[in-house]
Biopython code that builds the backbone (N, CA, C, O; Angstrom):
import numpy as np
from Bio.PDB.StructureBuilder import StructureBuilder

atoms = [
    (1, "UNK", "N", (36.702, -114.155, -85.931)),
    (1, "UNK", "CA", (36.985, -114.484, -87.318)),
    (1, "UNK", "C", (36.276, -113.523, -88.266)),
    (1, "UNK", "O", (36.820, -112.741, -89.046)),
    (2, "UNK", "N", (35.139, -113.686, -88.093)),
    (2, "UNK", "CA", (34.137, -112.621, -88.930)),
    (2, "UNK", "C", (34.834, -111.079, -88.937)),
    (2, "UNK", "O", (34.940, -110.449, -89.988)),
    (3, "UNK", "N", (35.217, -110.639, -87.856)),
    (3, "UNK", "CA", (35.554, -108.781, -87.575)),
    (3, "UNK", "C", (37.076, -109.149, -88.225)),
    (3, "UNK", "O", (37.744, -108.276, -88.780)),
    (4, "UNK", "N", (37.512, -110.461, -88.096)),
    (4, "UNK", "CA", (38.713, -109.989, -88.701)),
    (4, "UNK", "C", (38.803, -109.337, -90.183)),
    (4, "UNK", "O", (39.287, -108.282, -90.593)),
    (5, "UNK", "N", (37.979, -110.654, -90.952)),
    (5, "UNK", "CA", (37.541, -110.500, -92.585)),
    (5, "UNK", "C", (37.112, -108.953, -92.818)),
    (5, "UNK", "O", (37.389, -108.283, -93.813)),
    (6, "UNK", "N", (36.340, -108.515, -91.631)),
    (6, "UNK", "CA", (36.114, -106.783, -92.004)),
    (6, "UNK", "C", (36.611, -106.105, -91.314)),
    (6, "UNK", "O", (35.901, -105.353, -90.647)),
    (7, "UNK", "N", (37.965, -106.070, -91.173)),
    (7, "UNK", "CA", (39.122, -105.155, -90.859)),
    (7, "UNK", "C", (39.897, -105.252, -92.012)),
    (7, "UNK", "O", (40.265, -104.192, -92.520)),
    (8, "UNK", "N", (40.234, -106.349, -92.551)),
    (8, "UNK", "CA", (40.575, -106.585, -93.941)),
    (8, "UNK", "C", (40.172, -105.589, -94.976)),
    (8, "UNK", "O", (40.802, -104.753, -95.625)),
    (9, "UNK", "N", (38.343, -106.111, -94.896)),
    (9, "UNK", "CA", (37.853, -105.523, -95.983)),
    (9, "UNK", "C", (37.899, -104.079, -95.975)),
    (9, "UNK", "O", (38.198, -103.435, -96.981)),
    (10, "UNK", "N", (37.656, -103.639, -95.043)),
    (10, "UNK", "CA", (37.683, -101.800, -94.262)),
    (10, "UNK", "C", (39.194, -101.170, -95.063)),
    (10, "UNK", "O", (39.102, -100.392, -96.013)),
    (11, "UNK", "N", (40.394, -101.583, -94.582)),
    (11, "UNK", "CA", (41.628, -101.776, -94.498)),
    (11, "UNK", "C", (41.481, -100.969, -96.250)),
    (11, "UNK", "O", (41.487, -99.821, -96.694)),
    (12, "UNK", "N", (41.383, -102.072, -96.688)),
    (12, "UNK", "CA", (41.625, -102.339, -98.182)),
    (12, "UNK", "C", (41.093, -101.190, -98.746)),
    (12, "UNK", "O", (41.784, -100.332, -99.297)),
    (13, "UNK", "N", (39.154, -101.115, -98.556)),
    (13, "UNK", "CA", (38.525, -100.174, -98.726)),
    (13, "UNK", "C", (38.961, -98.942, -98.914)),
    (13, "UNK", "O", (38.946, -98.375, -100.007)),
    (14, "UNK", "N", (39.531, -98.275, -97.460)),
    (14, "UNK", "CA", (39.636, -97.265, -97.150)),
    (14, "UNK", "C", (41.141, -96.407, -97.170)),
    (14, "UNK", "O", (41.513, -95.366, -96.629)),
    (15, "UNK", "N", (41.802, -97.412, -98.088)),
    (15, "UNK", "CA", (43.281, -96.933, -98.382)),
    (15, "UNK", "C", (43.423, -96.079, -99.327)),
    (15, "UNK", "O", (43.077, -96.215, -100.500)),
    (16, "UNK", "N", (44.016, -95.038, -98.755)),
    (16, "UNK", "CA", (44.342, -93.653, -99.401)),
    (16, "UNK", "C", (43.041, -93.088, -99.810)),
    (16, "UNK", "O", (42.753, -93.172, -101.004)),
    (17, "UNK", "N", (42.397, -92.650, -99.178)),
    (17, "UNK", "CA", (41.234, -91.955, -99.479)),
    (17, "UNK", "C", (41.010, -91.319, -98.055)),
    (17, "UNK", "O", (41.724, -91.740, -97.145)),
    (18, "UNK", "N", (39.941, -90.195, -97.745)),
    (18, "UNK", "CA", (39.779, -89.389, -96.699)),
    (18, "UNK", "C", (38.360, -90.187, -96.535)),
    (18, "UNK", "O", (37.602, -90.488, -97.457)),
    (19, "UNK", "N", (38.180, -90.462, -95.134)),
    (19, "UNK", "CA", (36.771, -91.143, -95.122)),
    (19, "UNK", "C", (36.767, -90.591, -93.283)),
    (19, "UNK", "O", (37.631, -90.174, -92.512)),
    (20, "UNK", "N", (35.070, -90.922, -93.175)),
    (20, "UNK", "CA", (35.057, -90.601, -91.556)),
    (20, "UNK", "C", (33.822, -91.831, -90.891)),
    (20, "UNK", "O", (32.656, -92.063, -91.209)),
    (21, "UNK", "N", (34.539, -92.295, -90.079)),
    (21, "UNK", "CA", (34.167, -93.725, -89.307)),
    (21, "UNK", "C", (33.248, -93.181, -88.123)),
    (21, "UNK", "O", (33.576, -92.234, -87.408)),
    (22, "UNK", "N", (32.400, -93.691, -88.037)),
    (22, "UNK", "CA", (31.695, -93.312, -86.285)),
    (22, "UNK", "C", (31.486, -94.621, -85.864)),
    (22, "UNK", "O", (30.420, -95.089, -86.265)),
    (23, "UNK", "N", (32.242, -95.438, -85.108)),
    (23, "UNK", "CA", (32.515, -96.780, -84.516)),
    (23, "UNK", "C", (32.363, -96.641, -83.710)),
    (23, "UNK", "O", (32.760, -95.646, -83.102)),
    (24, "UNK", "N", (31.257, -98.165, -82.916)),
    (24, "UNK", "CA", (31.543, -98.506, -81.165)),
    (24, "UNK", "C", (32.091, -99.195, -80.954)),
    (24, "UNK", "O", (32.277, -99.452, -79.765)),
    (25, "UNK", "N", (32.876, -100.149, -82.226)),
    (25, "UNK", "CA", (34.136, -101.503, -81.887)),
    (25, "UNK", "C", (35.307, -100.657, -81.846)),
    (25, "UNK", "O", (35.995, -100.383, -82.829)),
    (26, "UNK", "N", (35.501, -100.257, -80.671)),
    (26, "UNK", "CA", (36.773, -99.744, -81.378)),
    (26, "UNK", "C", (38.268, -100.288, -81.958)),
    (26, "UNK", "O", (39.277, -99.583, -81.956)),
    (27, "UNK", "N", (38.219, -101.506, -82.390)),
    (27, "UNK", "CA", (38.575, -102.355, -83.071)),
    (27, "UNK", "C", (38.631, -101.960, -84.577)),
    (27, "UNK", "O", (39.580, -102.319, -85.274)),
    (28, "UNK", "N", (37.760, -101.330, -84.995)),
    (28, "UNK", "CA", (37.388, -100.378, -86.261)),
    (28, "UNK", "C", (37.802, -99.642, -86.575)),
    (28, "UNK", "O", (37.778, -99.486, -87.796)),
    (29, "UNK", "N", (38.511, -98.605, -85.712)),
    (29, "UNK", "CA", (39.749, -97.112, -85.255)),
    (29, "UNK", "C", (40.795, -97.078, -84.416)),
    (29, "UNK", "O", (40.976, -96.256, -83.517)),
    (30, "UNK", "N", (41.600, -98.136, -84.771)),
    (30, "UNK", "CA", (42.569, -98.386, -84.165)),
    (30, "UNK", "C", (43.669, -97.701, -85.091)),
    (30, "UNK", "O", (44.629, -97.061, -84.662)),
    (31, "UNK", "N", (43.409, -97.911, -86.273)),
    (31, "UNK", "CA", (44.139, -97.521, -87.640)),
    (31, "UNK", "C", (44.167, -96.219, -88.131)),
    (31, "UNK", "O", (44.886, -95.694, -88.982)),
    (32, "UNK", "N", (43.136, -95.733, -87.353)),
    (32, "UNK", "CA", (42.672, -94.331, -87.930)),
    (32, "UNK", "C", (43.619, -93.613, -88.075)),
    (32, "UNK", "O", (44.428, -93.770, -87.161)),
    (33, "UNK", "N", (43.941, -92.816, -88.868)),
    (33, "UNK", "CA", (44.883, -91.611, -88.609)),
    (33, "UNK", "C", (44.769, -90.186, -87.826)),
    (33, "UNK", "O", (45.629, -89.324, -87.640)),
    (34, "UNK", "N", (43.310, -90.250, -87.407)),
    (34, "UNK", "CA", (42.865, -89.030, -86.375)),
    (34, "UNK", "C", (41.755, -89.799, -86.134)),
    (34, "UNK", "O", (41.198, -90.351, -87.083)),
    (35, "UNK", "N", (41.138, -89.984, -84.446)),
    (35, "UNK", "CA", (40.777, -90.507, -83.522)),
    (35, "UNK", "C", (40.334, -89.488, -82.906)),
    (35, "UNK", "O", (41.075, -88.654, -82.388)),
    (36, "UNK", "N", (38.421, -89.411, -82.884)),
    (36, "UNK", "CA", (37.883, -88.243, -81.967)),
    (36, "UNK", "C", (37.202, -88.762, -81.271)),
    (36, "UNK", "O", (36.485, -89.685, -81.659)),
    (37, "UNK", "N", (37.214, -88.326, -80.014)),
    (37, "UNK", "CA", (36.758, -89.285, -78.469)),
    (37, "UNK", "C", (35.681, -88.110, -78.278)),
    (37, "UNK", "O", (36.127, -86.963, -78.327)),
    (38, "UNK", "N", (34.014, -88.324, -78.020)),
    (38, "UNK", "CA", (32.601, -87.819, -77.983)),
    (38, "UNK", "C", (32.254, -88.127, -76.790)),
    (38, "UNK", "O", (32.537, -89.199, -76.256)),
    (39, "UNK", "N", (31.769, -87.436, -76.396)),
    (39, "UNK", "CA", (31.255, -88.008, -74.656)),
    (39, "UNK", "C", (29.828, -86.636, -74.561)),
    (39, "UNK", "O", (30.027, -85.421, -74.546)),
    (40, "UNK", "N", (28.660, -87.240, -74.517)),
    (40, "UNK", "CA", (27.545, -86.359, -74.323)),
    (40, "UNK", "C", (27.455, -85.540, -75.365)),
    (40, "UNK", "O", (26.887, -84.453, -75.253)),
    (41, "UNK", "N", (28.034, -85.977, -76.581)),
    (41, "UNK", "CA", (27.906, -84.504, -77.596)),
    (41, "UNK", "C", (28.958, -83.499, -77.540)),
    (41, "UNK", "O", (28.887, -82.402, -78.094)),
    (42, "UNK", "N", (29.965, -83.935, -76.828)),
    (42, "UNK", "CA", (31.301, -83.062, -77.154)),
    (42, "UNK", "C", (32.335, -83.605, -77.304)),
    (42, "UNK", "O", (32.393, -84.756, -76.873)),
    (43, "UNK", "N", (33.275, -83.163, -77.806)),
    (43, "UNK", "CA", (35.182, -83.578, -78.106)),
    (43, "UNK", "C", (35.236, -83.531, -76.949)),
    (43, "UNK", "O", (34.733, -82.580, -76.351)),
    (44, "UNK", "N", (35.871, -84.559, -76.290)),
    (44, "UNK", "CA", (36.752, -84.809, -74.709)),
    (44, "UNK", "C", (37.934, -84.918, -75.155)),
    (44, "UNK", "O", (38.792, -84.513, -74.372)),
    (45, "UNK", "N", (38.432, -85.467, -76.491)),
    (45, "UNK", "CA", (39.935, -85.911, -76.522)),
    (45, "UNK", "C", (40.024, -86.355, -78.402)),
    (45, "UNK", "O", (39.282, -87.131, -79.005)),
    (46, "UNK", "N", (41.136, -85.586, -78.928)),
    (46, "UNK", "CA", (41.612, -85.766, -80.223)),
    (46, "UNK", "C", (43.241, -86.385, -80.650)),
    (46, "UNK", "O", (44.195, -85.841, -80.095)),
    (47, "UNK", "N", (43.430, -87.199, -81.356)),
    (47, "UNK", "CA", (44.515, -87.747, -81.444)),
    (47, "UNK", "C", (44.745, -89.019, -82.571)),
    (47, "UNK", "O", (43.928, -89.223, -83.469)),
    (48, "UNK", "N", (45.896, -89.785, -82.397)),
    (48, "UNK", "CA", (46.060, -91.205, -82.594)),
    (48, "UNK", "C", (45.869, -91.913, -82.056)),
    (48, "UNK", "O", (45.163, -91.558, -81.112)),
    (49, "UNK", "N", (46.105, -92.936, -82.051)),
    (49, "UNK", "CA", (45.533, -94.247, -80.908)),
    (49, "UNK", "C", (46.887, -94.192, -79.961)),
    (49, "UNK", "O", (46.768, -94.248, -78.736)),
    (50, "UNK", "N", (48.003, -94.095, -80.509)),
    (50, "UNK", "CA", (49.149, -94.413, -79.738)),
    (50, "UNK", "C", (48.696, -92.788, -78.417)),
    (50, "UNK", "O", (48.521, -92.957, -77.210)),
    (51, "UNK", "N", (48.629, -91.672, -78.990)),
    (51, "UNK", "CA", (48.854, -90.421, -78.716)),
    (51, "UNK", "C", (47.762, -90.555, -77.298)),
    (51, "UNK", "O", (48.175, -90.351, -76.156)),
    (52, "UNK", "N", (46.439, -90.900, -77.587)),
    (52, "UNK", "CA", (45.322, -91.007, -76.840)),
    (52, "UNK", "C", (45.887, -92.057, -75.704)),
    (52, "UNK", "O", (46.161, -91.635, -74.580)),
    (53, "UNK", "N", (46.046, -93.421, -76.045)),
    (53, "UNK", "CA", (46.540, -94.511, -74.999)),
    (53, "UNK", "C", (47.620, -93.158, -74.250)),
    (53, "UNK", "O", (47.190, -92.278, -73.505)),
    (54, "UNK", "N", (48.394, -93.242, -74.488)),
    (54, "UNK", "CA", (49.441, -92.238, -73.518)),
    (54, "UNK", "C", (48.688, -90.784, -72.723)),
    (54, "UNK", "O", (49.010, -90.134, -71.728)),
    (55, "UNK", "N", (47.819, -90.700, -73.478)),
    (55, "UNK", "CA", (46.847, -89.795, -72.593)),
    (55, "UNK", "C", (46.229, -90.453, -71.553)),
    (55, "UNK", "O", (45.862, -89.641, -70.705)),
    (56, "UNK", "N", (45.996, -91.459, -71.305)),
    (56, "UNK", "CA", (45.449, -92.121, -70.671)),
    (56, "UNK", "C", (43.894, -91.590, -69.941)),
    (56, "UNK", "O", (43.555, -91.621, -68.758)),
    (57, "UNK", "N", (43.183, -91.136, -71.085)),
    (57, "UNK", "CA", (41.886, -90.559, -70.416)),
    (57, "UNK", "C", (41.117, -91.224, -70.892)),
    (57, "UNK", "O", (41.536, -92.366, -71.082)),
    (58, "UNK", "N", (39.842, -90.992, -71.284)),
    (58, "UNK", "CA", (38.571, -91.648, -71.672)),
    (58, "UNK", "C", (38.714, -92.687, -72.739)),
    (58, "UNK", "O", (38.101, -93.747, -72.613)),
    (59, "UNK", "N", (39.476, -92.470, -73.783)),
    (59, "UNK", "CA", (40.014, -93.434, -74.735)),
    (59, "UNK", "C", (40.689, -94.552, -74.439)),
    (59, "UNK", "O", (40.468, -95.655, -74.938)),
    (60, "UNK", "N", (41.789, -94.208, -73.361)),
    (60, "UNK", "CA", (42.521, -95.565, -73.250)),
    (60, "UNK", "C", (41.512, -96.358, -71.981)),
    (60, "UNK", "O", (41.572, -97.577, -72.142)),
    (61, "UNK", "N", (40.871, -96.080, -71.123)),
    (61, "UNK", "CA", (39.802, -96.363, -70.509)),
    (61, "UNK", "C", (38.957, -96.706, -71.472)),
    (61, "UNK", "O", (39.045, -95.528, -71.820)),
    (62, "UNK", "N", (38.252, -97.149, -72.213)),
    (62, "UNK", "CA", (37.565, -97.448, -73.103)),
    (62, "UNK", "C", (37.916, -98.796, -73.482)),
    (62, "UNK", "O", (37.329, -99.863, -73.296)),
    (63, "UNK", "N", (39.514, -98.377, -74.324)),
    (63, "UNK", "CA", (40.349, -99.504, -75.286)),
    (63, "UNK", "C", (40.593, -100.763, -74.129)),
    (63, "UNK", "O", (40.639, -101.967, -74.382)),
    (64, "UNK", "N", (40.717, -100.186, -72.946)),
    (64, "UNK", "CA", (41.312, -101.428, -71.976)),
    (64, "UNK", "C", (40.190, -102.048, -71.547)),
    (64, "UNK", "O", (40.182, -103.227, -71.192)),
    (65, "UNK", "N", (38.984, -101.150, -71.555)),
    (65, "UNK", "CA", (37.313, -101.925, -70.945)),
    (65, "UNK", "C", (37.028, -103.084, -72.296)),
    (65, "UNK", "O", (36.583, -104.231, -72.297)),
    (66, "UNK", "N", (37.371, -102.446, -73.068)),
    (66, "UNK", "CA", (36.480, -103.196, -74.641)),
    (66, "UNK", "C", (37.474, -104.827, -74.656)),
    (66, "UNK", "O", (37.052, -105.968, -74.467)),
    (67, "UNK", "N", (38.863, -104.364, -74.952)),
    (67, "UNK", "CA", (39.353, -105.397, -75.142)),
    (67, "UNK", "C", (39.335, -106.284, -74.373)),
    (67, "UNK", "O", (39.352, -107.399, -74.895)),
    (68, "UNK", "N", (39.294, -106.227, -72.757)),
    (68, "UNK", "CA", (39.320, -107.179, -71.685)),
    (68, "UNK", "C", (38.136, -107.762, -71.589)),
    (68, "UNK", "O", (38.120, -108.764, -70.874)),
    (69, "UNK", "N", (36.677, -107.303, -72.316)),
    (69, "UNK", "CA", (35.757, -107.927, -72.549)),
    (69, "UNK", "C", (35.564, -108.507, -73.649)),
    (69, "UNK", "O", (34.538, -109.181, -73.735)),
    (70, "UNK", "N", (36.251, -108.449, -74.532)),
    (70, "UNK", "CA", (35.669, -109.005, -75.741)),
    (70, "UNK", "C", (36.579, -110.810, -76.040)),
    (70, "UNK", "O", (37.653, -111.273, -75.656)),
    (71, "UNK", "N", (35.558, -111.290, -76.811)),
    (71, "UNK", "CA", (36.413, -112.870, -77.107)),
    (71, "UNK", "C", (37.656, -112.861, -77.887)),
    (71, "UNK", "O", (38.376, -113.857, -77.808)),
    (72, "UNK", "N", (37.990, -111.927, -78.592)),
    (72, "UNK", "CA", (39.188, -111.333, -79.014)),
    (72, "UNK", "C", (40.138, -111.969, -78.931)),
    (72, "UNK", "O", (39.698, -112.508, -79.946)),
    (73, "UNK", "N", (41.036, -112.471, -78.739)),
    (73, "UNK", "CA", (42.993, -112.437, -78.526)),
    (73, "UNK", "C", (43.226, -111.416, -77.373)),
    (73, "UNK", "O", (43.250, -110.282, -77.851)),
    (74, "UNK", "N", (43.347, -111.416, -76.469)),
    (74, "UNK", "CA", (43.669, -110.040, -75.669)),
    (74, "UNK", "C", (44.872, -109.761, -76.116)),
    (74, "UNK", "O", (45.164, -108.709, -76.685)),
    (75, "UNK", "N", (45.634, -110.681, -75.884)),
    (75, "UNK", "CA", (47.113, -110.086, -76.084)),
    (75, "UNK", "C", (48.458, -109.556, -76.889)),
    (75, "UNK", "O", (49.637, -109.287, -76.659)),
    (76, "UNK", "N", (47.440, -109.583, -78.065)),
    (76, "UNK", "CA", (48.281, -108.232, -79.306)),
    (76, "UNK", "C", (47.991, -107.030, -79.040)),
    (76, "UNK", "O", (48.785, -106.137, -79.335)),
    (77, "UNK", "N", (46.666, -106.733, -78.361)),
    (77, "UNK", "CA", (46.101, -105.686, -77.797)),
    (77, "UNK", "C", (47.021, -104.850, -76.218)),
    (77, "UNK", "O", (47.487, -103.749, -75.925)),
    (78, "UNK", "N", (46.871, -106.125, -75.626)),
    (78, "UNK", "CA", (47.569, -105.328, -74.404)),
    (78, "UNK", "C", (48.958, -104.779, -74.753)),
    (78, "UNK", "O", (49.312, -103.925, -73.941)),
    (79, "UNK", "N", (50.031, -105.074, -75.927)),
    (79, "UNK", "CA", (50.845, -104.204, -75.763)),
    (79, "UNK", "C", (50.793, -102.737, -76.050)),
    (79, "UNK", "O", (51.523, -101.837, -75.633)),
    (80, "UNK", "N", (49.345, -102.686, -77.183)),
    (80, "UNK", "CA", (49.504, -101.144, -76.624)),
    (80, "UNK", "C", (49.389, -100.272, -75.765)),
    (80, "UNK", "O", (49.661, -99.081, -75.915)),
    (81, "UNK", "N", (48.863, -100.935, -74.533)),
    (81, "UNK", "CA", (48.551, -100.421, -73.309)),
    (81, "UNK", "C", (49.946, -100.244, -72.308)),
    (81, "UNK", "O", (49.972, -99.968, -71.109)),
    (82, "UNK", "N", (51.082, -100.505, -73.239)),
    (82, "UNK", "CA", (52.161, -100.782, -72.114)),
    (82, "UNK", "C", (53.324, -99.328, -73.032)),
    (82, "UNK", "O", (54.459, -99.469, -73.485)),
    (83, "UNK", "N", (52.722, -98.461, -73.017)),
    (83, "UNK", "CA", (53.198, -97.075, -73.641)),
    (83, "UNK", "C", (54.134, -96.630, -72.516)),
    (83, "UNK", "O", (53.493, -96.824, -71.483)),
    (84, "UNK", "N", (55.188, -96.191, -72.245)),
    (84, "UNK", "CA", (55.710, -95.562, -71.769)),
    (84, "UNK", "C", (56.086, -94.166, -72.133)),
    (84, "UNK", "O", (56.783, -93.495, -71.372)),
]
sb = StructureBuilder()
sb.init_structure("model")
sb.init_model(0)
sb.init_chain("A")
sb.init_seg("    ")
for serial, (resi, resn, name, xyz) in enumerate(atoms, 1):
    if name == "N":
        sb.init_residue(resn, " ", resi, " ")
    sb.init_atom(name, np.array(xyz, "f"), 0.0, 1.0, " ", f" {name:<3s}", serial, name[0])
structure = sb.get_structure()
């Protein structure tokens, strides 16, 4: 309930303006319009969320670890995992 109210508030915030997020929910950058995946201090992977899931590397490994753990809803989530 709470993360929802600040996805909202974020949402709202951050419309039409250039801003840069450094998130570990990634619940937070789902929306993003460019999505940079860091591993040890380097770019492993640049994209969208849709673009990255279909990459299926460190990002969508991530998105599928986070969401299957979290108290969340899983299942608005899992369809993006079903990219063909």
């Amino acid at each position: 309930y709470t993360e929802a109210i600040i996805q909202e508030a974020l949402e709202e915030l951050l419309s039409n303006r250039t801003s840069i997020i450094i998130a570990h929910r990634l619940s937070t950058i789902v929306n993003a319009d460019r999505i940079i995946v860091m591993d040890n201090g380097k770019i492993v992977e640049e994209g969208t969320h849709k673009s990255l899931l279909i990459q299926g590397g460190k990002y969508a490994t991530l998105y599928k670890q986070y969401f299957e753990h979290q108290s969340l809803d899983w299942e608005p989530y899992r369809e993006s995992l079903k990219i063909e």
